[in-house]
C-alpha positions in Angstrom: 38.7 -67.5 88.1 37.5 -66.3 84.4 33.7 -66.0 84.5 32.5 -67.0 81.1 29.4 -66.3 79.1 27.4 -69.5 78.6 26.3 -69.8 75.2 22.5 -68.9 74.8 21.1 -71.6 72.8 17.6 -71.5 70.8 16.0 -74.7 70.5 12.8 -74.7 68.4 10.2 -77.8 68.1 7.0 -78.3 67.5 6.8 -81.7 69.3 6.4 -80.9 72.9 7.8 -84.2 74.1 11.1 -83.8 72.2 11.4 -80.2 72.4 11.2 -80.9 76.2 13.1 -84.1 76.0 16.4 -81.7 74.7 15.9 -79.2 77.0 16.3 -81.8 79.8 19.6 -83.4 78.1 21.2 -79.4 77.3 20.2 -78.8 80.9 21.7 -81.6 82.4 24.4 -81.8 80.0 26.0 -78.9 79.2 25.9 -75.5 80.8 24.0 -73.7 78.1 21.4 -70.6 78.6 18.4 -72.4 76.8 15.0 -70.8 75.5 12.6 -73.2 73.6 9.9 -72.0 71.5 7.1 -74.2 69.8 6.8 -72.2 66.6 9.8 -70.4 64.3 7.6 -67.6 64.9 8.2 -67.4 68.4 11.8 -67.7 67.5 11.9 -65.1 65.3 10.2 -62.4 68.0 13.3 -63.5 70.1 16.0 -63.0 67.8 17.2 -59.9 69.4 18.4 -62.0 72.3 21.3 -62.9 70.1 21.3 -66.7 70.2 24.8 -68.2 69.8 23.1 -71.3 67.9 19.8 -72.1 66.9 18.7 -75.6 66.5 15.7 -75.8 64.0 13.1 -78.5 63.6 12.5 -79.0 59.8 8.6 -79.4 59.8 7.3 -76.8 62.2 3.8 -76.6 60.7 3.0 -80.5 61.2 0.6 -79.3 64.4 0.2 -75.9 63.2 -1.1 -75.8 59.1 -1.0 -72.3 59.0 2.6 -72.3 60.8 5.8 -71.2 58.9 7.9 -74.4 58.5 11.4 -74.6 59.6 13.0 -73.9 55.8 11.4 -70.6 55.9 12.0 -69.6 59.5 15.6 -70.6 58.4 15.8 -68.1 55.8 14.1 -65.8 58.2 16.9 -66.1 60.6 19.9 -65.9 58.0 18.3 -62.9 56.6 18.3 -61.0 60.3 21.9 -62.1 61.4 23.7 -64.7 58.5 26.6 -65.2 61.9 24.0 -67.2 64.1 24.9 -70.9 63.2 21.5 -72.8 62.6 21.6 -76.6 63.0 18.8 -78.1 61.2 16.7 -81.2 63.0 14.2 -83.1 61.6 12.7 -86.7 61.2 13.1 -86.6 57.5 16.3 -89.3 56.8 16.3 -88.2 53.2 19.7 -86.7 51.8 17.5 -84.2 49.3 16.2 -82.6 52.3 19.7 -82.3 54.0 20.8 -81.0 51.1 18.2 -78.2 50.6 18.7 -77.3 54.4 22.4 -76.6 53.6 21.4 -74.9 50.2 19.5 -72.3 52.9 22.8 -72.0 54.7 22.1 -74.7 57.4 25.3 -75.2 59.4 23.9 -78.8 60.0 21.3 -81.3 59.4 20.3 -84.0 62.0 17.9 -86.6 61.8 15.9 -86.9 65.1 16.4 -90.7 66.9 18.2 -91.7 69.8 21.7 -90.1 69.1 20.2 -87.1 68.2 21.5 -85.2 71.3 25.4 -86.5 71.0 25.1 -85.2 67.5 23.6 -81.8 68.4 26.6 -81.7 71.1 29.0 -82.5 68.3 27.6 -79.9 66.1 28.1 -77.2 68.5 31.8 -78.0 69.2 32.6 -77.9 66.1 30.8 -74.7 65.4 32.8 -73.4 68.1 35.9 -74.5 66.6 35.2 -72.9 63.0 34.3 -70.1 65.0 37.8 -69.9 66.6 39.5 -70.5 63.4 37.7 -67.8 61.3 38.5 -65.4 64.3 42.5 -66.3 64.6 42.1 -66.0 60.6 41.0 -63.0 60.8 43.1 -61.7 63.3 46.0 -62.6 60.8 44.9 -61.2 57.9 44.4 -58.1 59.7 47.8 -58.3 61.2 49.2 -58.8 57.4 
């Protein structure tokens, strides 16, 4: 029997009850390594752990003023490693703000309500699957 990694996923909220309400739905759901942090700061001192996706919450300074938001922590990550895919959450349903996220190299953007977890489970398998393509890509151009 092949004994294969789980993914480590990052999962970064300042709302305690939804931070803890995905950690109970990636727990029981999937069969992920999962850390949660309440700040991007937090987050960012973790980085070395080498997340395979990091899942982002937009307005991170809503409890915290002083906080850095989620844009910024965004940026923060991409600058440290641009390969660790960053799906963006947030309660914001306005396309500008999507847009901006992907602008900062989001690999998603998710508004938070009740589908919120099917969607975050869609977003990782197809980040997975881009991630299998670009590697048999480049595999072949190697090969060429």
């Amino acid at each position: 029997m092949m004994n294969e990694k789980k993914i480590l996923l990052f999962l970064v909220d300042d709302d305690p009850l939804f931070l803890k309400s995905l950690e109970i739905e990636f727990s029981q759901n999937t069969e992920s390594a999962i850390m949660t942090f309440a700040t991007g700061e937090k987050c960012l001192e973790n980085l070395s752990r080498n997340p395979d996706i990091v899942i982002l919450d937009y307005y991170l300074n809503s409890v915290d003023k002083n906080a850095i938001n989620g844009l910024e922590i965004l940026d923060r990550i991409k600058t440290a490693n641009p390969l660790i895919p960053v799906v963006m959450l947030s309660s914001q349903d306005k396309i500008e703000v999507a847009v901006n996220c992907m602008k900062h190299q989001a690999f998603d953007y998710i508004v938070k309500s009740e589908t919120a977890f099917i969607r975050l489970q869609k977003a990782i398998t197809t980040i997975f699957h881009y991630q299998k393509i670009e590697k048999a890509l480049s595999w072949y151009m190697e090969k060429m």
